[in-house]
DONULO-79504 format. One record per residue: z, y, x of N, C-alpha, C in turn; residue in three letters. Coordinates in steps of 0.05 Angstrom, whole numbers, plus 5000, padded with zeros to 4 digits. Example, Ala and Ser with C-alpha at 12.3 -4.5 7.8 and 13.67 -1.06 7.14 Angstrom:
# DONULO-79504
515648865264515649105246515649345264Ala/514249555257514349795273515750015258Ser/
# end
This chain:
# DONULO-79504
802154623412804854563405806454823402Unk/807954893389809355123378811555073396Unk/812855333414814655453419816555553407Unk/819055463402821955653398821855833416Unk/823156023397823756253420826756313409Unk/828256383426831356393425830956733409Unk/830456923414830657083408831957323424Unk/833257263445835257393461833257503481Unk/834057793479831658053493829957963493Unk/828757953475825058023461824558173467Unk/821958153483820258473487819358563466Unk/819158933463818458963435817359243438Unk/814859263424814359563429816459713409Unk/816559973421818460123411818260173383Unk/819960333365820260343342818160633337Unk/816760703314814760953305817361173310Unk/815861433323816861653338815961913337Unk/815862083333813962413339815262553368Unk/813462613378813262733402813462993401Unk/815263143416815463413424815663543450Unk/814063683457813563843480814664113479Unk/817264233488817664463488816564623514Unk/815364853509814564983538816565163549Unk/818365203542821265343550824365183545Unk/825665403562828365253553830065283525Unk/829165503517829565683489827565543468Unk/825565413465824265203458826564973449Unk/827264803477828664593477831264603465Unk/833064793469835864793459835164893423Unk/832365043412833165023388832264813373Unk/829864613388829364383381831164223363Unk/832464133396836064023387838664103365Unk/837764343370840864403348839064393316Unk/836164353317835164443289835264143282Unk/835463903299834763523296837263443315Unk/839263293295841263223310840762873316Unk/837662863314838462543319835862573336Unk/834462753348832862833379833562663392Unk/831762563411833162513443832062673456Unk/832562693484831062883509830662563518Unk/827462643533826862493556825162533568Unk/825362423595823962583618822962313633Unk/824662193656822461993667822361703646Unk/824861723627824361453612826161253630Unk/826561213646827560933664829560873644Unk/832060963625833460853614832660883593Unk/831461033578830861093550828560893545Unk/826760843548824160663550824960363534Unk/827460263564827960023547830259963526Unk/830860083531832760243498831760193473Unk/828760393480827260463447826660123448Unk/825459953472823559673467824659473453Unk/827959503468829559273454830959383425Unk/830459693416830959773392834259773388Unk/835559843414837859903422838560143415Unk/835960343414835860613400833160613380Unk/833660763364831360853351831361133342Unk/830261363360830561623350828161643332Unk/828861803312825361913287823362163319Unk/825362263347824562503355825062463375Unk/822062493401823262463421822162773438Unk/823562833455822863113461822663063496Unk/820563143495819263043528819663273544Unk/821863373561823263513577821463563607Unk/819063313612819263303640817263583652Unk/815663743631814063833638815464123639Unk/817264183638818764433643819864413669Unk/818464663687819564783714821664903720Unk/823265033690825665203701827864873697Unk/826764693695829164413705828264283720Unk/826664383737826264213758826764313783Unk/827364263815826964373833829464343847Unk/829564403874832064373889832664653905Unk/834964753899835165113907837665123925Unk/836865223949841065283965840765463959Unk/842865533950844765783941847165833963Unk/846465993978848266124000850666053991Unk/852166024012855666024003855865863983Unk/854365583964855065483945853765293941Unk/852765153955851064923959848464953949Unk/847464673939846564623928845964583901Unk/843164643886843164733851840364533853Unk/840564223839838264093839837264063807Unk/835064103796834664113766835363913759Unk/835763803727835563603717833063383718Unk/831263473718828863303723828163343740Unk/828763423767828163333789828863013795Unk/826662883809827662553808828262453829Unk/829662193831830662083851829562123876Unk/827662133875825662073893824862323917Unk/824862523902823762783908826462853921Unk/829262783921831562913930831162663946Unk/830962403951831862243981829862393996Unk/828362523989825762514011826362824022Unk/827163024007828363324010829063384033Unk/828563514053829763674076831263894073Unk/831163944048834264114036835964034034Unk/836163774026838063614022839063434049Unk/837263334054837663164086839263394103Unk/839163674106839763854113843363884100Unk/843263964085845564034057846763854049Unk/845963664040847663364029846963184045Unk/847463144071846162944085846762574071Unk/848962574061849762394054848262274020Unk/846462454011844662323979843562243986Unk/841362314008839062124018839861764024Unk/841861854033841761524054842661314030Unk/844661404011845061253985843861283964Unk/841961403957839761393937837261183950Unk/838261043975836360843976836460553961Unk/839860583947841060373932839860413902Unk/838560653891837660583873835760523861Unk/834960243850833960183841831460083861Unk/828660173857826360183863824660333871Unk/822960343882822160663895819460763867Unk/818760473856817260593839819960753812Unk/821560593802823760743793824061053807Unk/824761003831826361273839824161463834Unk/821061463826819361663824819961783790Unk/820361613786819761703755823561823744Unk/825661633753827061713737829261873758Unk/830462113738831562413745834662353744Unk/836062543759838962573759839162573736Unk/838862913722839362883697839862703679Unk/837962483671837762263657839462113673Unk/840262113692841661843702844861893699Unk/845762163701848162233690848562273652Unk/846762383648846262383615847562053606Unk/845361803617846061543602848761483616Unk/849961513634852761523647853961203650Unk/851861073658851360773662853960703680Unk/856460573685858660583705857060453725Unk/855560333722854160123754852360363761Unk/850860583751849960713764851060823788Unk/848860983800849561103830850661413823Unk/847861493803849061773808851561973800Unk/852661743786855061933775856661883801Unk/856861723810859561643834858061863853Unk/855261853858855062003883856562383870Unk/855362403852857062723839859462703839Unk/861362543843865262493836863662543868Unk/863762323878864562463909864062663913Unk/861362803917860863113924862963323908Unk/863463283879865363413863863763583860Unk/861363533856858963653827859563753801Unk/858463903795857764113767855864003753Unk/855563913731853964013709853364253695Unk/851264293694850564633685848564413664Unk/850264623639848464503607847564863594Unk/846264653571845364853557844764823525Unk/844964993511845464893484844165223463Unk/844265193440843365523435846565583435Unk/848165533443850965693441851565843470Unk/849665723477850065803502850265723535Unk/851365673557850265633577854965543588Unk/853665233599856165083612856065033642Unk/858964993653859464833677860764683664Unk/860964483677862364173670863764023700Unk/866164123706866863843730865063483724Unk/865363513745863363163735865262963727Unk/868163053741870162843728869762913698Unk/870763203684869263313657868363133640Unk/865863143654863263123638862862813625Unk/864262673646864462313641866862253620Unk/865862103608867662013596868461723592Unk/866161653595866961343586864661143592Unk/863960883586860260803588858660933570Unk/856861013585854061083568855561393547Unk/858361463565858661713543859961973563Unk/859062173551858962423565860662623543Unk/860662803550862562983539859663273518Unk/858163113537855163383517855963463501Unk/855963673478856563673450853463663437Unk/853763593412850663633399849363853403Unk/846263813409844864013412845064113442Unk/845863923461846964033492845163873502Unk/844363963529842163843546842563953584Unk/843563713595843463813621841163923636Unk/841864123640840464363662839764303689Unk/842764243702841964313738845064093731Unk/844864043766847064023785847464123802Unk/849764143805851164333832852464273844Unk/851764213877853464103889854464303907Unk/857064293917858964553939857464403964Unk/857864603981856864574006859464384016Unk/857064324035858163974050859064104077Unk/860963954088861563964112860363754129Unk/858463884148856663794163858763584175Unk/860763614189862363454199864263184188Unk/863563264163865062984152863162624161Unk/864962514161864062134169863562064138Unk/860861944135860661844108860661514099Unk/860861364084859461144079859561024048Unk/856960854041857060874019856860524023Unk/857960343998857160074002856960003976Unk/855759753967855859693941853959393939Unk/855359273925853858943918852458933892Unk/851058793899848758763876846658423877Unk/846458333853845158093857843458123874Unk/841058283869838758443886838258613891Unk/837158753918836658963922835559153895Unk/835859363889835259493868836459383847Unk/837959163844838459183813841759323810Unk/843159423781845359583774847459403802Unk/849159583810852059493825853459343814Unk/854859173819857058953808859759043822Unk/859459213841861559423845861259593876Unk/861559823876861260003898863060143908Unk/862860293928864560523939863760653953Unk/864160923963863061173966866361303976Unk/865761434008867461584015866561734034Unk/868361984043867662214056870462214072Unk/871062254099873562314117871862574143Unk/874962714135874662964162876462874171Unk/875862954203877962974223878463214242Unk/879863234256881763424269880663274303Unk/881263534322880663374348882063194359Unk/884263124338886362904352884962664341Unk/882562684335881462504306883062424289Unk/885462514279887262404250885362534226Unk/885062484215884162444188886162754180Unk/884762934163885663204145884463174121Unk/883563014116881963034081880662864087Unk/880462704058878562394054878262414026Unk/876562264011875862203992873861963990Unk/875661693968873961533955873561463930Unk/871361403925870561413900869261103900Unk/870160933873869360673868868160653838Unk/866060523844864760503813863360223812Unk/862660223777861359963767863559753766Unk/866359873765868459723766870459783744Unk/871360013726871460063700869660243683Unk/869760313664868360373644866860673661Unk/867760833679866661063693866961053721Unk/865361173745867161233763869961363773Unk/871661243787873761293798874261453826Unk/875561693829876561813848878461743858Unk/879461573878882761433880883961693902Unk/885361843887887062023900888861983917Unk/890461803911893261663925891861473945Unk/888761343939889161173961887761333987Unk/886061593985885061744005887561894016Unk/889961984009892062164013893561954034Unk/893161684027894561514054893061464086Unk/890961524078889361614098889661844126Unk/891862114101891162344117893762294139Unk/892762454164894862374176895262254201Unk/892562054196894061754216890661774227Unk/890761664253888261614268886561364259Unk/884861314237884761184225884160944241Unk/883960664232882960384248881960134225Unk/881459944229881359714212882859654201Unk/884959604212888059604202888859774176Unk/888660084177888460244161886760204139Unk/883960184147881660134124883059864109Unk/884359694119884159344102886359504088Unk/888959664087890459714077890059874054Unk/887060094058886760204033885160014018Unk/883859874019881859674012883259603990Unk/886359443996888459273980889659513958Unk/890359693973891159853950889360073932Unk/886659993938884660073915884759913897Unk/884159623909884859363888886659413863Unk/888859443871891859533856891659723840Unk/889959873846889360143830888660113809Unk/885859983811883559983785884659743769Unk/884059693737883959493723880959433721Unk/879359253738877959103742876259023710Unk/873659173701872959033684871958743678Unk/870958523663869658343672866758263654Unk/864958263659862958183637860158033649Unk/858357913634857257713647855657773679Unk/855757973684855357913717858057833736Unk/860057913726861657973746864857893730Unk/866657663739870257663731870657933735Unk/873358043726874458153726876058143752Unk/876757903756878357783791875357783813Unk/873457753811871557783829871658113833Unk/871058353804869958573816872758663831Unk/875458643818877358663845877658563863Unk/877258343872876458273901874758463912Unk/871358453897870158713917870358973922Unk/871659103902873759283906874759303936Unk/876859133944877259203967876259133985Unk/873758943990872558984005869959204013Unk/868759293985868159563991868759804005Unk/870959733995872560004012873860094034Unk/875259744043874759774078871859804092Unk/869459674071867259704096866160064088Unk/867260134067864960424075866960544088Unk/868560564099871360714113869860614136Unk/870060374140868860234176866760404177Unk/864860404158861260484158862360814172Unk/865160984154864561204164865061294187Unk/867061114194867961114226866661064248Unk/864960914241863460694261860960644263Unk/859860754241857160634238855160914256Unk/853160744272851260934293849861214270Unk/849561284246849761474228851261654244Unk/854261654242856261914248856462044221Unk/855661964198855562194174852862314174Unk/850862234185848762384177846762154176Unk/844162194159842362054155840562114166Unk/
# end
């Protein structure tokens, strides 16, 4: 008996392609500026099903992953951390440089995705496709990360607020290819917590939040920062609602109050996972529990 098939996401092998292997970085940036319709790719996790469902079709794909001067995780005295672009998820939750230095990537890079995912696919690429339900751009807005690019014109920093622009769009110019990230050195002492809902474990956020609070020995709060994502088109830094924070000895009370006025903040996108009145609802509940998580939770800010 013959099957209909609706047609809606068909699996599909990808579209015909040529393969390029540069063995340098001087290689790769003149690749790019000589083929403006190139892609870079390295572990594939977003690009893969892209090419299948023919969402993209590049004539050029340029396979990034086998270059060492983009890979690796480096402290840089006085300046944090410098992690390559194709270094992958995986290799940074597991890092004692990092567990050390960023104590706070480890414990939320357990939200993404898959562990077979987190082997294969890289920061780089995960800020490159600039997915808003992704993790890694919110985790870089919180740290207040760098992009270091590269292009034959020459060599960039990029604030990560910068560098985002919009879904699935970055500020790259043609012929540009992220390098490294750089994160400033962390204060060992800050309370962290990260929260975020999702149908299932590993699958994209339907909305998150991500915050960092110091305190003073009176424990009042001197600096906070939250950051909410998968809730408009990029992640969000809410300035005004961490600044009500500073000050006051924080409590539950406090947290439900920023919770409500994160709500207020964002215009709430809506699309088939998620109303627009649902992701603001979790909005503020996000954001009182990673405030609770940073206050309260047996962690202390460290993983």
């Amino acid at each position: 008996m013959a099957v209909a098939h609706t047609g809606y996401f068909t699996p599909m092998k990808p579209p015909k392609f040529d393969m390029l292997r540069p063995e340098s970085l001087g290689q790769l940036v003149g690749i790019l500026d000589a083929d403006e319709d190139a892609r870079v790719i390295s572990g594939g996790q977003s690009l893969m099903p892209m090419l299948n469902f023919r969402i993209a079709n590049p004539p050029v794909l340029v396979d990034i992953s086998r270059l060492s001067e983009l890979r690796g995780i480096e402290l840089e005295p006085g300046s944090g951390l410098r992690i390559g672009a194709t270094t992958t998820h995986r290799e940074i939750e597991r890092s004692d440089l990092v567990k050390e230095h960023q104590p706070f990537l480890p414990y939320a890079l357990q939200f993404v995705a898959h562990v077979a995912i987190r082997n294969k696919g890289t920061i780089g690429g995960s800020l490159a496709h600039a997915d808003p339900s992704a993790e890694w751009p919110a985790l870089c807005l919180l740290c207040e990360a760098e992009v270091e690019t590269a292009s034959v014109r020459g060599c960039r920093r990029l604030r990560i607020d910068d560098f985002l622009v919009g879904t699935f769009a970055t500020n790259l110019e043609p012929g540009e290819v992220v390098v490294a990230i750089r994160f400033p050195a962390w204060n060992n002492q800050r309370l962290w917590g990260f929260q975020e809902v999702s149908r299932r474990h590993g699958d994209f956020a339907i909305a998150g939040a991500a915050v960092w609070l110091e305190r003073d020995a009176t424990s009042k709060v001197t600096a906070a920062r939250i950051v909410v994502f998968a809730v408009e088109d990029r992640p969000v830094a809410l300035h005004e609602v961490a600044e009500s924070l500073v000050g006051k000895v924080p409590d539950e009370r406090h947290f439900a109050e920023a919770g409500r006025l994160a709500a207020s903040t964002l215009t709430a996108r809506g699309d088939l996972h998620a109303s627009a009145e649902y992701r603001s609802e979790l909005v503020e509940v996000m954001v009182e529990r990673a405030l609770c998580q940073a206050v309260y939770s047996i962690h202390k800010g460290k993983s």
